[in-house]
Backbone as JSON Lines, residues from 0, in Angstrom:
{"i":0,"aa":"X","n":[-47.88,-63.26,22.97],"ca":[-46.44,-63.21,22.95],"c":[-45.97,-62.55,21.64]}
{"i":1,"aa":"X","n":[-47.16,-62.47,20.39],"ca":[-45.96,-61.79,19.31],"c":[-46.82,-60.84,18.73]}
{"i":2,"aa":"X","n":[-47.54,-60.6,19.9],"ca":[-48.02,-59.18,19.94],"c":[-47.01,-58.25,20.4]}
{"i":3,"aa":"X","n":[-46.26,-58.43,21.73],"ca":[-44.86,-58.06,22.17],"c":[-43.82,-57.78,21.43]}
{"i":4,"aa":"X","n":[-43.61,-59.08,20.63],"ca":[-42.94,-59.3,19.82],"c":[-42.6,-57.87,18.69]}
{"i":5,"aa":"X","n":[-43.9,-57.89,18.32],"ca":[-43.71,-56.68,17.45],"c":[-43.77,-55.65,17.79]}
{"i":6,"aa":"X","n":[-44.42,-55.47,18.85],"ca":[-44.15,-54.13,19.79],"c":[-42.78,-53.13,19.79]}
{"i":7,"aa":"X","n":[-42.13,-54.52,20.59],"ca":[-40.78,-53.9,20.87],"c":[-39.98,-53.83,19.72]}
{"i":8,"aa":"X","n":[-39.93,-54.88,18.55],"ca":[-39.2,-54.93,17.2],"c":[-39.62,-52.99,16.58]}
{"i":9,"aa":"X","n":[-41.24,-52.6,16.66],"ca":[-41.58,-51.05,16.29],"c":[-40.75,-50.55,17.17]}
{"i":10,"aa":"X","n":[-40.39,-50.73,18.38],"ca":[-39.76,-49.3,18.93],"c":[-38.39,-49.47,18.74]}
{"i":11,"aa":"X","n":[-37.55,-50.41,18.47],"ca":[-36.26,-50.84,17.98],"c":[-35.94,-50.07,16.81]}
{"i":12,"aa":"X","n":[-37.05,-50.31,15.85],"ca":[-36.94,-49.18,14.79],"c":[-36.89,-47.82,14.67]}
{"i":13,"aa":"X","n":[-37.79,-47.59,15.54],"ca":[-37.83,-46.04,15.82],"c":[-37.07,-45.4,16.29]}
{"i":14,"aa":"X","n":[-36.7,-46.07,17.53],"ca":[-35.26,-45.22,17.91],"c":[-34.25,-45.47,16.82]}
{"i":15,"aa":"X","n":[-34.13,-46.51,16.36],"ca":[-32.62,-46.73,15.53],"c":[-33.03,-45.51,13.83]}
{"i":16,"aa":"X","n":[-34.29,-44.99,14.08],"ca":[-34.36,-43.83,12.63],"c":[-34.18,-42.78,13.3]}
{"i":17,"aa":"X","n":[-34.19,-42.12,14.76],"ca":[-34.06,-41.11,15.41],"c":[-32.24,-40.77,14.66]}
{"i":18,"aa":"X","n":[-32.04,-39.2,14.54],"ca":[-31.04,-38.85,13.86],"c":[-30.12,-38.33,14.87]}
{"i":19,"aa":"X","n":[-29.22,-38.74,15.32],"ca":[-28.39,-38.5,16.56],"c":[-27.05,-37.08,15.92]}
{"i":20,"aa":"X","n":[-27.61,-36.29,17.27],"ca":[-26.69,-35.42,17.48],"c":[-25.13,-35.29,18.1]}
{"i":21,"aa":"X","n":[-24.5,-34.83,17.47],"ca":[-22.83,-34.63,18.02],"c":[-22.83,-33.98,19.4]}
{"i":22,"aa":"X","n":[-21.97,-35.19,20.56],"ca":[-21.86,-34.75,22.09],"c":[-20.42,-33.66,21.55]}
{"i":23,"aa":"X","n":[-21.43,-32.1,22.05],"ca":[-20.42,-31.09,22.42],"c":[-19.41,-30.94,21.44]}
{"i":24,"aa":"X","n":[-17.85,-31.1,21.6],"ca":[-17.13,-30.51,20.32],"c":[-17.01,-32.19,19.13]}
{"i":25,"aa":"X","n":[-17.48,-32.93,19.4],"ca":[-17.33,-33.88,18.44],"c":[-17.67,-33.71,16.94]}
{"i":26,"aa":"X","n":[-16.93,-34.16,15.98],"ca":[-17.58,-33.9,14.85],"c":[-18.74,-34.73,14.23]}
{"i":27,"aa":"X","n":[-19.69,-34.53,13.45],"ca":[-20.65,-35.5,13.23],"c":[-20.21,-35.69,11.43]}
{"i":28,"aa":"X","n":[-20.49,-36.42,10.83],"ca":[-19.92,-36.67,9.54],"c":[-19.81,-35.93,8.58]}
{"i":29,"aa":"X","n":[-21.28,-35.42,8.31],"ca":[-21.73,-34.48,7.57],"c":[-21.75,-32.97,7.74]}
{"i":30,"aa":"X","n":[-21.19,-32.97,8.96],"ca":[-21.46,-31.46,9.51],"c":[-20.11,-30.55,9.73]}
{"i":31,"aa":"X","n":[-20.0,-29.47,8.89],"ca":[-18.7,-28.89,9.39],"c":[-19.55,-27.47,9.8]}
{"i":32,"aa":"X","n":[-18.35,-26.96,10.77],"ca":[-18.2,-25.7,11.77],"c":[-18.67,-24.81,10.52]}
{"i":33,"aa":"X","n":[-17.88,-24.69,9.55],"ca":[-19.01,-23.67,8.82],"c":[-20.35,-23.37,8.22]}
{"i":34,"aa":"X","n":[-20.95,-24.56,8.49],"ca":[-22.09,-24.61,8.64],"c":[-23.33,-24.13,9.13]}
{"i":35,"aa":"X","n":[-22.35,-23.57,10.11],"ca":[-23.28,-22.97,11.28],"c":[-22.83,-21.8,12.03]}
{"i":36,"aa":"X","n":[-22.05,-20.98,11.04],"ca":[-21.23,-19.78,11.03],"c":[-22.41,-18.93,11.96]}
{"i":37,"aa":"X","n":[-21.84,-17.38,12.33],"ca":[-22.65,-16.76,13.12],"c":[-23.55,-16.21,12.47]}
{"i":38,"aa":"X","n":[-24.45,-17.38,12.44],"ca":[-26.08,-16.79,11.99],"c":[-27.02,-16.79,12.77]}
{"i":39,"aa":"X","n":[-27.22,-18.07,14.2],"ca":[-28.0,-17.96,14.74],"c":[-28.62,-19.1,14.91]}
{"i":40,"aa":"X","n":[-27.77,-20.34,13.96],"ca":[-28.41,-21.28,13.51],"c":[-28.16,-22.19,14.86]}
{"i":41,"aa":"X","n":[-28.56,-22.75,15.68],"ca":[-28.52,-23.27,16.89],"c":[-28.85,-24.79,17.0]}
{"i":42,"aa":"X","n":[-29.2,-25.31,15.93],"ca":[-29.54,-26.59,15.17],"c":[-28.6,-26.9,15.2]}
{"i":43,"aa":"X","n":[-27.25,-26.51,14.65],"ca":[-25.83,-27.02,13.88],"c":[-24.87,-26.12,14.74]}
{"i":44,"aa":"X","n":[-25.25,-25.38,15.69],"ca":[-24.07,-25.05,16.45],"c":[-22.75,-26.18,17.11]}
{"i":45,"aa":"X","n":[-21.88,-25.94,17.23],"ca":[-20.81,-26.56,17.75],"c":[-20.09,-25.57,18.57]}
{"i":46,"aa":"X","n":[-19.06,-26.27,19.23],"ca":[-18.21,-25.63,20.39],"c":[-16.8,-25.22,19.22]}
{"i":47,"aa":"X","n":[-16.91,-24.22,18.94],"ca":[-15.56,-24.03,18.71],"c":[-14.12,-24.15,19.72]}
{"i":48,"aa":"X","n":[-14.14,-23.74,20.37],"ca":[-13.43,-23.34,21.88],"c":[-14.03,-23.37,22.64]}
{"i":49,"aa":"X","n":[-12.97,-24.15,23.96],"ca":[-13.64,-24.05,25.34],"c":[-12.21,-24.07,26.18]}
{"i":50,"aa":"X","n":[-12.25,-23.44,27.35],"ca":[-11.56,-23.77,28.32],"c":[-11.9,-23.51,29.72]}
{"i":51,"aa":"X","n":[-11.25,-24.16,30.54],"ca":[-11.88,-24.46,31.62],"c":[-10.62,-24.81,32.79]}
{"i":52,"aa":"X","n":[-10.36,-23.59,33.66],"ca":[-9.23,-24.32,34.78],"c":[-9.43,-23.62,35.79]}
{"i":53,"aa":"X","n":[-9.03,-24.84,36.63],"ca":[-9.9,-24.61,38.24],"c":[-8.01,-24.47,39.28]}
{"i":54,"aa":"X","n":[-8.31,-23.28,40.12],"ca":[-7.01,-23.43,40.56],"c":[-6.76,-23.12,41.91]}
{"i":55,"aa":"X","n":[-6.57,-22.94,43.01],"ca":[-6.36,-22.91,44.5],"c":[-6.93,-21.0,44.74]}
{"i":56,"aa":"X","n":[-6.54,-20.42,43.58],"ca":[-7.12,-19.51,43.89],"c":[-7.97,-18.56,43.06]}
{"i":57,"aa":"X","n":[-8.41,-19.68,42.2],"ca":[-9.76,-18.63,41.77],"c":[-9.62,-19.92,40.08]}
{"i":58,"aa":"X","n":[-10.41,-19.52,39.18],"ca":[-10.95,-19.89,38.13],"c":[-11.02,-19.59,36.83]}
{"i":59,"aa":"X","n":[-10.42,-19.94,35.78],"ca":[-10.98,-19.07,34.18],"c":[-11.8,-20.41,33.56]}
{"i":60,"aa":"X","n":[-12.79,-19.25,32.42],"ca":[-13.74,-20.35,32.59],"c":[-13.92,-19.71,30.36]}
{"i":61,"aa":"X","n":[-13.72,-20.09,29.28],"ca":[-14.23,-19.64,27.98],"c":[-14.51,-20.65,27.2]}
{"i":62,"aa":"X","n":[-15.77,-20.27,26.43],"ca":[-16.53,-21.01,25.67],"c":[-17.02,-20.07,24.84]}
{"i":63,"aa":"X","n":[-16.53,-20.6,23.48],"ca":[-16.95,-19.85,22.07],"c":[-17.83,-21.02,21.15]}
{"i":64,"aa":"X","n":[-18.68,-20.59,20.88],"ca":[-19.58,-21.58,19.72],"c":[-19.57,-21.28,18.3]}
{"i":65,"aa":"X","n":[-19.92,-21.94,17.69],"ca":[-19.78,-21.56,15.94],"c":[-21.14,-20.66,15.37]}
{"i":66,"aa":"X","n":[-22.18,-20.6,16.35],"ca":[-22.91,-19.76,15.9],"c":[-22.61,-18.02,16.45]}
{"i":67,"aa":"X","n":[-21.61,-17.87,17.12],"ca":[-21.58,-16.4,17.86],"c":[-21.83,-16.25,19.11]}
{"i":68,"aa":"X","n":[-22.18,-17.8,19.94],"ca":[-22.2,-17.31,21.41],"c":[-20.89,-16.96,21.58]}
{"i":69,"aa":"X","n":[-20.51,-16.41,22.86],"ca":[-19.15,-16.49,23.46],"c":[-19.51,-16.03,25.5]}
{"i":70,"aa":"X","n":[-18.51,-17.03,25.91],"ca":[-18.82,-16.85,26.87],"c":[-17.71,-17.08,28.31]}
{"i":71,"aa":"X","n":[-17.39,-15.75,28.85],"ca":[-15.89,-15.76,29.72],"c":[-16.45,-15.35,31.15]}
{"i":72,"aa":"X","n":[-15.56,-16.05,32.19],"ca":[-15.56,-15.35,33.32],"c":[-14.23,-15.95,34.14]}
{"i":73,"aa":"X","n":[-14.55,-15.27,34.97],"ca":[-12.82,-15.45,35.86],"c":[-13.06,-15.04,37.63]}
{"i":74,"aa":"X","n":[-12.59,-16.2,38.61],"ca":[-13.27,-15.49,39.64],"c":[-11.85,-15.92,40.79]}
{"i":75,"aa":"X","n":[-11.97,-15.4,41.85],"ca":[-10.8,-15.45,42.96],"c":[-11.32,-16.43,44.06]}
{"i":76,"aa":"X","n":[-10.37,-16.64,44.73],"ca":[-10.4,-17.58,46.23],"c":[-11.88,-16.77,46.97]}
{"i":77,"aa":"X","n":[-12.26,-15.53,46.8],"ca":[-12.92,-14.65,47.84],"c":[-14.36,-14.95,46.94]}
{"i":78,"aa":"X","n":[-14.29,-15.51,45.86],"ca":[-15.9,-15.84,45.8],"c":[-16.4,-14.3,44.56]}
{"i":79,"aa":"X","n":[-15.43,-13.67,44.27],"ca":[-15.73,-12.41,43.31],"c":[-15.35,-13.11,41.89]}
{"i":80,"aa":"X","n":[-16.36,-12.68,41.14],"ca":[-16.37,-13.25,39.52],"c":[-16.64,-12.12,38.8]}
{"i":81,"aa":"X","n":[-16.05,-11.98,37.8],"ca":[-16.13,-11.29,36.88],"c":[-16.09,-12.14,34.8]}
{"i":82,"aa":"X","n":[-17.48,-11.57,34.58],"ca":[-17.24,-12.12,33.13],"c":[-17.73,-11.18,32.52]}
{"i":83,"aa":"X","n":[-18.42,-12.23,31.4],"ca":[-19.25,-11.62,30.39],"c":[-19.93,-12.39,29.33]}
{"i":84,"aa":"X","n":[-20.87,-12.01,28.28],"ca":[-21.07,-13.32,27.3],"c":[-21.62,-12.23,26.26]}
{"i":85,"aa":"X","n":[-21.6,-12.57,25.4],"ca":[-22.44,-12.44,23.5],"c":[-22.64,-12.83,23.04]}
{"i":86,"aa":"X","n":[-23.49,-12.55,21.83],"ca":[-24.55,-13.7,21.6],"c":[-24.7,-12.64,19.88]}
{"i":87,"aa":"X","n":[-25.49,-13.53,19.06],"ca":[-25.82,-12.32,17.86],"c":[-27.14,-12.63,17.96]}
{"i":88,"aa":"X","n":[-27.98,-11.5,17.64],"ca":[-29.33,-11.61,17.81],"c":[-30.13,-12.54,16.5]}
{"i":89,"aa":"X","n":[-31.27,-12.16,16.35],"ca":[-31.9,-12.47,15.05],"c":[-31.6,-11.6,14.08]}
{"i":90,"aa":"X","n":[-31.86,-10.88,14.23],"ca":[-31.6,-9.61,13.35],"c":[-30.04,-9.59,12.87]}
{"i":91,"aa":"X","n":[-29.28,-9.99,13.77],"ca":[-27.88,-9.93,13.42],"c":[-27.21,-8.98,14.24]}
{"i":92,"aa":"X","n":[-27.48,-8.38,14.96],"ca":[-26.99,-7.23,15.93],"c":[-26.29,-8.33,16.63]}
{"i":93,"aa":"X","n":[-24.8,-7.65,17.02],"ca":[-24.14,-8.4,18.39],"c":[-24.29,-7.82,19.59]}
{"i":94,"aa":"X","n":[-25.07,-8.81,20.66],"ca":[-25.5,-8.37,21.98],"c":[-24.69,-8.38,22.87]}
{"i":95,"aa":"X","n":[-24.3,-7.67,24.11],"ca":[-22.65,-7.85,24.87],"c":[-23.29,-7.86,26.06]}
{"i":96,"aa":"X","n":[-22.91,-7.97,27.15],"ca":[-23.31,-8.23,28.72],"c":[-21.96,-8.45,29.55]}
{"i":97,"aa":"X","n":[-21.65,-7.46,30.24],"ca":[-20.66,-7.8,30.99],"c":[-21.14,-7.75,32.25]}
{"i":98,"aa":"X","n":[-20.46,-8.26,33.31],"ca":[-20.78,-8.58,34.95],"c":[-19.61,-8.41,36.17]}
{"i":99,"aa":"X","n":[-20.13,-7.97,36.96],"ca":[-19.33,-8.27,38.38],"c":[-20.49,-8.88,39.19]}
{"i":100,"aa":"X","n":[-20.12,-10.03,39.7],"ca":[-20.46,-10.56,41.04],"c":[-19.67,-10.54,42.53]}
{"i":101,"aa":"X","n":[-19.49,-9.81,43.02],"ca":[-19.11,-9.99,44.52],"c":[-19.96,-9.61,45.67]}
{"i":102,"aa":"X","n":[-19.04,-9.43,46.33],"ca":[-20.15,-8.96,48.12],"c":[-21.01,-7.79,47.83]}
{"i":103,"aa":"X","n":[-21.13,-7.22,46.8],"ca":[-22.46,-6.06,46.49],"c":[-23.07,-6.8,45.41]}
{"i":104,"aa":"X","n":[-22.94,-8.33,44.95],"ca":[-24.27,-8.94,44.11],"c":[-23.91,-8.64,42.77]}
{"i":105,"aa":"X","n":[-25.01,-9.19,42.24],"ca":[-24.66,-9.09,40.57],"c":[-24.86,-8.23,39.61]}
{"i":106,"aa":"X","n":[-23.72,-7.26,39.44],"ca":[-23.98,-6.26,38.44],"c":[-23.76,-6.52,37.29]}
{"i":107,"aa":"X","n":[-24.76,-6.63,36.59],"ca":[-24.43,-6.13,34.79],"c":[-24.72,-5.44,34.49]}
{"i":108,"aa":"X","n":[-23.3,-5.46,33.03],"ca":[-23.52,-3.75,32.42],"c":[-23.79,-4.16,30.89]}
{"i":109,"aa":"X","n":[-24.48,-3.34,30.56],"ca":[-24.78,-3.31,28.64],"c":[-25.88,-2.54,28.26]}
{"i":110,"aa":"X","n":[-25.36,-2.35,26.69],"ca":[-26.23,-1.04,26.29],"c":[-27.9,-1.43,26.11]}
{"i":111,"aa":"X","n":[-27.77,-3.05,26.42],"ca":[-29.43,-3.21,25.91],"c":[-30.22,-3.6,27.17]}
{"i":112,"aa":"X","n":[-29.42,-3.88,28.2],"ca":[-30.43,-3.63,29.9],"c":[-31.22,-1.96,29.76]}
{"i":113,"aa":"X","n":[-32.62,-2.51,30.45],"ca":[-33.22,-1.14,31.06],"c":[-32.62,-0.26,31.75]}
{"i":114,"aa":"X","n":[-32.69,0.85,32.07],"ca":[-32.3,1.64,32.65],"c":[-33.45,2.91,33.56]}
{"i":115,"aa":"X","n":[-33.37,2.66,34.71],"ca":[-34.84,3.36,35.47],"c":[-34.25,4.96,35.55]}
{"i":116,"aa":"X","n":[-36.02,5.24,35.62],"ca":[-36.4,6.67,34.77],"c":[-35.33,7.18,36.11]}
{"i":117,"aa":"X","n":[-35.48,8.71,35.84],"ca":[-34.81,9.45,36.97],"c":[-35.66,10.08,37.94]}
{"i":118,"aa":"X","n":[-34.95,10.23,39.48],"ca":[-35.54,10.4,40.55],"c":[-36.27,11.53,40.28]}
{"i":119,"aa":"X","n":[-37.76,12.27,40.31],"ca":[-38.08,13.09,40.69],"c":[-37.89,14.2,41.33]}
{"i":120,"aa":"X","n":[-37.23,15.9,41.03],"ca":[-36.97,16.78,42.1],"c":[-37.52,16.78,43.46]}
{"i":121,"aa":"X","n":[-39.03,16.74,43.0],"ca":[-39.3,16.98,44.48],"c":[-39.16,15.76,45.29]}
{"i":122,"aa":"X","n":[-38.96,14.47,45.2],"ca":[-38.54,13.51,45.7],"c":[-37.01,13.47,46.32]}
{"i":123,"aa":"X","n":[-36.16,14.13,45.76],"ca":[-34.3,14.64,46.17],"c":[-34.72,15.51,46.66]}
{"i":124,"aa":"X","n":[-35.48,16.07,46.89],"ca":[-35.36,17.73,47.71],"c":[-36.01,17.22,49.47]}
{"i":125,"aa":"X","n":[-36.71,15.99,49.3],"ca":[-37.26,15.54,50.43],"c":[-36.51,14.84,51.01]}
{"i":126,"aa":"X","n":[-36.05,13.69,50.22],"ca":[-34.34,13.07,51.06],"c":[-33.75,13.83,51.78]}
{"i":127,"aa":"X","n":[-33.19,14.64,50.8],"ca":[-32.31,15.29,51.64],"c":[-32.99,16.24,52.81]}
{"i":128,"aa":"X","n":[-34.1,16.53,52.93],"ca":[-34.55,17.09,53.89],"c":[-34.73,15.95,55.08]}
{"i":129,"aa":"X","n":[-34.86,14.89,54.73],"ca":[-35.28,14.05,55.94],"c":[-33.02,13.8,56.35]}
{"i":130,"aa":"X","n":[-32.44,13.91,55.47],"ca":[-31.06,13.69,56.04],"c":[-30.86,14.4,56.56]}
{"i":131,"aa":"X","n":[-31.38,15.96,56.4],"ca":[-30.69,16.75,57.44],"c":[-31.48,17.11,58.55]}
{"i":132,"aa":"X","n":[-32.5,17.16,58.54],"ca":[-33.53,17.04,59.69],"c":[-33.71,15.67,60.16]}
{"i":133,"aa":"X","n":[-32.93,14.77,60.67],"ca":[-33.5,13.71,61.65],"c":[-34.6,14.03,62.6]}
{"i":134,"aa":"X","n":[-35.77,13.01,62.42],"ca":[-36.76,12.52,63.53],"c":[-35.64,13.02,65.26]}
{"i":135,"aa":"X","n":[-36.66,13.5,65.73],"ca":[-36.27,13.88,66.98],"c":[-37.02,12.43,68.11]}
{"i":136,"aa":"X","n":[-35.78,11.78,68.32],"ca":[-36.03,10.81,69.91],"c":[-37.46,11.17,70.56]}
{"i":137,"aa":"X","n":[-38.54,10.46,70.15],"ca":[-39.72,10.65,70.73],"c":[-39.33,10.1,72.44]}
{"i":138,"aa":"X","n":[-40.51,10.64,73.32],"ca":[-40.29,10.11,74.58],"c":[-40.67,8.42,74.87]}
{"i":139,"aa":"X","n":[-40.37,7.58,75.76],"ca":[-40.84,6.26,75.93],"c":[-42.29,6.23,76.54]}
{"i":140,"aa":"X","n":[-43.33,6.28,75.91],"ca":[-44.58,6.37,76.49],"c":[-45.35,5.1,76.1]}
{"i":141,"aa":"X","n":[-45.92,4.48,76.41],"ca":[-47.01,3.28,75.88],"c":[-47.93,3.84,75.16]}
{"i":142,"aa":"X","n":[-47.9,2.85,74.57],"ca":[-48.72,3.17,72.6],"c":[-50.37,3.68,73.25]}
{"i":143,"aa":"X","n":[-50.71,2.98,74.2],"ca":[-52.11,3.24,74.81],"c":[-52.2,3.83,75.85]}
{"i":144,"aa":"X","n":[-53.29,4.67,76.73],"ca":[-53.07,4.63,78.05],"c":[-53.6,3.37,78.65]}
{"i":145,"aa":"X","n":[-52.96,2.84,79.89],"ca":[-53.35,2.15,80.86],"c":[-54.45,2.27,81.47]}
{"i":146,"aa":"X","n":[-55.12,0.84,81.55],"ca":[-56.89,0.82,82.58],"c":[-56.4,0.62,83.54]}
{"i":147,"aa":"X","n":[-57.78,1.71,84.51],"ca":[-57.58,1.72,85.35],"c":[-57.4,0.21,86.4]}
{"i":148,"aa":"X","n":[-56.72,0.33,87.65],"ca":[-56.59,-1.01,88.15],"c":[-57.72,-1.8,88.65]}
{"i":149,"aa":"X","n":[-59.33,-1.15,88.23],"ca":[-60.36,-1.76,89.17],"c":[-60.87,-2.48,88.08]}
{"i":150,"aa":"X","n":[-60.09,-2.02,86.34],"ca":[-61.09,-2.64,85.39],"c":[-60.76,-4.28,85.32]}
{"i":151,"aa":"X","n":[-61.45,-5.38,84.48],"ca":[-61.59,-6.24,84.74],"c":[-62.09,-6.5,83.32]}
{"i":152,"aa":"X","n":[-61.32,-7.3,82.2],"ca":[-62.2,-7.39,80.84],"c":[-63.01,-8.1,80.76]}
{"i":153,"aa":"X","n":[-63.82,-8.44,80.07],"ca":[-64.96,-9.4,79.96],"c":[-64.32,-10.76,79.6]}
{"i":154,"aa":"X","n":[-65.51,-12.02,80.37],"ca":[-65.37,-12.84,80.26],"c":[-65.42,-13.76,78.49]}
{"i":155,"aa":"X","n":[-64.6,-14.64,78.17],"ca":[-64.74,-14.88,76.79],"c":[-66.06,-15.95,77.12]}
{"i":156,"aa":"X","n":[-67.0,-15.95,76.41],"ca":[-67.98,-17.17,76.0],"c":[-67.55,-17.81,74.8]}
{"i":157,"aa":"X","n":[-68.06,-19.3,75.1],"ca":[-67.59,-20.29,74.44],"c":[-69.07,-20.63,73.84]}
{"i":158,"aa":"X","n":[-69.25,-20.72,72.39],"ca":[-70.48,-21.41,72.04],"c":[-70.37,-22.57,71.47]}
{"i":159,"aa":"X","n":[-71.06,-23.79,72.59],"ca":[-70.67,-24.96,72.32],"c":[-71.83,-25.56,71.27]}
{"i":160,"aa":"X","n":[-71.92,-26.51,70.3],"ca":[-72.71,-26.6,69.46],"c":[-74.05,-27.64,70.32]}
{"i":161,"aa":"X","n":[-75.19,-27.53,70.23],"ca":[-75.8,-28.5,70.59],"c":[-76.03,-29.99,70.17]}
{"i":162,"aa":"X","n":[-75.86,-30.9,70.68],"ca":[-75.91,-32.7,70.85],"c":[-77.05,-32.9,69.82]}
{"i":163,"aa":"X","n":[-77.22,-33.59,68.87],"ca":[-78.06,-33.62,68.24],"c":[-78.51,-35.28,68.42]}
{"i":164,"aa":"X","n":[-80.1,-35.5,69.05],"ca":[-80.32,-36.61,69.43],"c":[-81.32,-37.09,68.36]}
């Protein structure tokens, strides 16, 4: 019993030395917003700004942090959103990403997405040859010819294992 005893009294302690973090925009005692200016520092980030409103026909949605995230979008009754977000890198570069989401999917745009190589000439010169030359309506023929009606395929055999006595 006070083997238990001390068991649980160690983990009482332990959690109660664990150093508790500030829920979201709350302030923590020691910690001010400039603290954690846009450096990157993500330890001591806080919410500078947020907003958030939901409305019969569509949505705005912004959230700014004290380290340099930032983050907006805005969308309609029809399900189309449009935002964006930034961020500062390590280095310190500010990264940008903007977006459309609707019925053609999710486009983003920014200078630091890939961008695929370009089509090949002789690859556009063949497109367009197959656009203007359409495949000509083959006739309806069966992929095989037909056996004759006297043939008869072979029987399947079954190999049953032998009874082992």
């Amino acid at each position: 019993m006070f083997k238990y005893l001390i068991f649980f009294a160690a983990i009482g302690l332990s959690v109660a030395v664990i150093p508790r973090r500030p829920f979201y925009g709350q302030s923590s005692g020691g910690h001010s917003s400039s603290s954690s200016r846009a450096s990157g520092d993500e330890r001591n980030a806080e919410i500078k700004s947020m907003h958030s409103e939901v409305r019969a026909d569509g949505f705005d949605y912004a959230l700014e942090t004290s380290n340099g995230i930032k983050s907006t979008r805005s969308g309609d009754a029809n399900g189309n959103i449009q935002g964006g977000f930034q961020w500062i890198s390590p280095d310190g570069q500010q990264m940008q990403i903007s977006y459309v989401a609707d019925e053609n999917g999710y486009q983003p745009k920014g200078d630091l997405l890939p961008t695929p190589p370009p089509i090949p000439d002789a690859i556009l010169r063949a497109l367009e040859y197959i656009r203007t030359h359409p495949p000509k309506e083959e006739s309806k023929r069966p992929l095989r010819p037909s056996a004759p009606s006297s043939y008869t395929p072979p029987k399947r055999t079954t190999i049953r294992p032998r009874p082992r006595y």
